[in-house]
N, C-alpha and C positions, 0 to 999 in steps of 0.2 A: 316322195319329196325330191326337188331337184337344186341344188346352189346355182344360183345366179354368180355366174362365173366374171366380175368386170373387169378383172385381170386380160382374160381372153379374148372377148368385147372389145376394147379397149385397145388390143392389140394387134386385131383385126384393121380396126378402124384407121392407127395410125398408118399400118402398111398401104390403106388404099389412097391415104391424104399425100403419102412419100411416093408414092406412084404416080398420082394425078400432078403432082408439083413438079415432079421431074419432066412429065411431057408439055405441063405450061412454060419451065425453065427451058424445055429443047425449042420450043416457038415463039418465044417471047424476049430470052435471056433474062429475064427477072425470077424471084422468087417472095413469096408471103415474106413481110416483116413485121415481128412481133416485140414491141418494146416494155419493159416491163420497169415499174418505178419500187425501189423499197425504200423506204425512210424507217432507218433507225435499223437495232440488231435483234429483232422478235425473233429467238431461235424458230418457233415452230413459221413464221415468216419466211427466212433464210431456206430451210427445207423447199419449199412448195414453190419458192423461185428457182432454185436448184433444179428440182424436178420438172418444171417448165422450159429449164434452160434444156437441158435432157429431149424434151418431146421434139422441142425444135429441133435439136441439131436431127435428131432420127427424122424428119418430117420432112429435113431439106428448106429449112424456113432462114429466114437471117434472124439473128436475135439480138434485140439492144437490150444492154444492160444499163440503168441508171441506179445509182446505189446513194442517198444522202443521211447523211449524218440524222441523229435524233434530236438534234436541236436547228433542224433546218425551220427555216420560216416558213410560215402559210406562201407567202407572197412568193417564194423561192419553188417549189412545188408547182404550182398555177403556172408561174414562168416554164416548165420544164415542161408540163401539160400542155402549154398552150405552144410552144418549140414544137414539138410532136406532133401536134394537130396540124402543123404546118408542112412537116416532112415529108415527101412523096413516097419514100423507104417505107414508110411507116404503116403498116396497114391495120394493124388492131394495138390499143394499148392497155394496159394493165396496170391500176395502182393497185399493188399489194397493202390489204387489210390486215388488219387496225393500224391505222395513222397513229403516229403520237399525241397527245393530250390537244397540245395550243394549234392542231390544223384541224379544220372544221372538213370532216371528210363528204359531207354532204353537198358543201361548194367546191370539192376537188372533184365529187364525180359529175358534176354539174358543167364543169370545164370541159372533159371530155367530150369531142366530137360525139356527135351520136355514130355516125359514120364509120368511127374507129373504136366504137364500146363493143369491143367482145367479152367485155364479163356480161354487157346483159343488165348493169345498173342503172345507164341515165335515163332520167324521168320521161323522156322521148320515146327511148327504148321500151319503158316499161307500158307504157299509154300505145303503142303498139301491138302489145303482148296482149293485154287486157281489149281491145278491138279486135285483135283478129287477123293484125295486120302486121305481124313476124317478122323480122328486121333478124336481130340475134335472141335465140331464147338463152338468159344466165344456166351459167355451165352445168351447175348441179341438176335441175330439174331437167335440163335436155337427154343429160347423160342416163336419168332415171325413164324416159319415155323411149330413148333408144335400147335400153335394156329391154324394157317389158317386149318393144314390137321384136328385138332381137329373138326371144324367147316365146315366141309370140301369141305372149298374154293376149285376149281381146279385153279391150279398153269400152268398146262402145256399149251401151248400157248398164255396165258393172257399177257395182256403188263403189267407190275410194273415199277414204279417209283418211283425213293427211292431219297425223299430229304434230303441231309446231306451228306459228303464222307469221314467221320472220319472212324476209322481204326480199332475202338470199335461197330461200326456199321451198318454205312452204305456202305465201302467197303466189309467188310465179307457178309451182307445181300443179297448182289448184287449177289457174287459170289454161294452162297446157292441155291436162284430163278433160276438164269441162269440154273444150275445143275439141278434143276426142268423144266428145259424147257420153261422157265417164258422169252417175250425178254425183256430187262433189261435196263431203261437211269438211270443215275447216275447223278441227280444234284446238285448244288453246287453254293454258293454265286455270281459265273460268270455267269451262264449260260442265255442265251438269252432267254427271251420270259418265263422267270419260271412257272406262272400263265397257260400258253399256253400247255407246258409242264405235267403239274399237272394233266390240264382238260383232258387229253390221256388217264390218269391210269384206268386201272381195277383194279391193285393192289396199292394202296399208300401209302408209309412209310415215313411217316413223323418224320424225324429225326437231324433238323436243330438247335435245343437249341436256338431259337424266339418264345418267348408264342404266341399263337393264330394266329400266322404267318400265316395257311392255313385256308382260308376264304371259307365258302358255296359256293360262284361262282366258286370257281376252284374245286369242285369236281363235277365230270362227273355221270348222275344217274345211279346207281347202282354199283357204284366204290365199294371198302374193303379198309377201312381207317385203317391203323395201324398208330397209336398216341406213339414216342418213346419217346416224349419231358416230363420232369418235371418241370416244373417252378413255382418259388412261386412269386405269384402276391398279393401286399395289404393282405397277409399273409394267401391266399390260393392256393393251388396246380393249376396248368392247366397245358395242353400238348401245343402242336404245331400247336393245328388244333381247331381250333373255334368249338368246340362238339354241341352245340344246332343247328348250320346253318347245319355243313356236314351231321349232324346224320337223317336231312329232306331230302336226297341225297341218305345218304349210303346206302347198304344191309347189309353192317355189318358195325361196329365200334368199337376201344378198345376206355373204358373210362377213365380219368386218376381224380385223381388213380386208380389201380385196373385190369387195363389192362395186360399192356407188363409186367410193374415192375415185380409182384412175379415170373412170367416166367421165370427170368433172375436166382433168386434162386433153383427152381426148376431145372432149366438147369444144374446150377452148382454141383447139388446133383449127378443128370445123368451122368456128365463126372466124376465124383470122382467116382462113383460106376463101372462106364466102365473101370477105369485105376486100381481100386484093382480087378476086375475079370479078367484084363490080365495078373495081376501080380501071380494072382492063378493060371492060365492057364500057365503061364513061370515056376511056384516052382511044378506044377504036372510033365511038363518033363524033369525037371531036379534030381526027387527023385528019 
């Protein structure tokens, strides 16, 4: 058995974006900008802007920070959105989730350029992903397909299963594997026989937000566990997947923490640095 290490991943990855930025910066005098929106004081929010602000500065990126109160307006928001979309600085933007109650985060991500979506939400974006036609893939599941090649799972013909059908991760994941050739069940709080299901996978993404939900008997030996879950139990981390039973099973496993998590940053470095080098590639043919 082997720990899928995304600490190391991850850390690789950002050294080669801090590198590549540096020599677009030595040719260009520009650098990736990444603006990030928090509305309101979501402690676990305020972290993962932190840590974003963090990847930037290591990356060589500029980073805007926009911070509004909890009681900002829908209409306040969109304004700040739509500022942004107009920013030349600007190359990838970030509203940090969950919005507060009275904003309709569905038409905030809908305001978002497609242009400058590096989470990988708007519906452009996603209708993209689902053809085949790859724009930004959302952080989580890119950072999950760069691990496996990192480690290098084969993807093409293996069965995966990917438990969870949120829209942040386990719909976009599904749609990724397939693209690899992966055949792909997509489960979900209904599905019959869940456990039965599980025991199938070669590839298993465990992505349902239930600690330790995935128990040693339902992994199949020599499965690849990808662990997407964070949960804090008696006030320590675990994922989705019972780590001491599967890890007696896996050939690989992510550990949490430490797994997927930094992936999803790193990911998001990679899509802001892809959307200022097309914006290069658009300002050189039009000089």
């Amino acid at each position: 058995m082997q720990i899928i290490d995304g600490k190391k991943v991850s850390d690789e990855i950002l050294t080669g974006i801090a590198a590549e930025v540096e020599r677009l910066k030595a040719e260009t005098g520009r650098a990736p900008g990444l603006a990030v929106v928090l509305v309101g004081n979501d402690p676990a929010s305020a972290v993962y802007v932190r840590n974003k602000k963090k990847a930037c500065a290591r990356a060589g990126f500029v980073s805007f920070e926009h911070h509004l109160p909890a009681s900002a307006s829908q209409e306040e928001v969109l304004d700040l959105v739509t500022r942004l979309n107009a920013d030349p600085e600007v190359n990838g933007i970030l509203v940090q989730l969950p919005l507060p109650k009275q904003i309709d985060e569905k038409k905030v991500i809908e305001t978002i350029s497609p242009a400058k979506d590096v989470d990988g939400f708007h519906p452009v974006t996603v209708g993209n992903l689902v053809t085949g036609n790859v724009l930004f893939s959302p952080c989580t599941p890119a950072g999950i397909i760069a691990l496996l090649d990192y480690y290098k799972v084969p993807i093409e013909g293996q069965r995966a299963v990917i438990v969870g059908r949120s829209n942040i991760v386990g719909k976009p994941v599904a749609f990724l594997l397939l693209a690899r050739h992966a055949t792909v069940t997509l489960c979900h709080s209904r599905t019959r026989d869940l456990p039965g299901e599980i025991r199938s996978a070669d590839i298993l993404v465990a992505a349902i937000g239930k600690p330790e939900f995935v128990t040693g008997d339902m992994i199949k030996e020599g499965a690849v566990v990808i662990d997407v879950g964070i949960n804090r139990v008696e006030g320590k981390l675990v994922g989705d997947v019972q780590f001491a039973e599967a890890s007696k099973k896996a050939s690989f496993i992510t550990p949490v923490p430490g797994g997927v998590g930094p992936m999803t940053i790193a990911m998001l470095m990679q899509n802001t640095l892809k959307a200022f080098k097309i914006n290069l590639e658009k300002g050189s043919k039009n000089y």
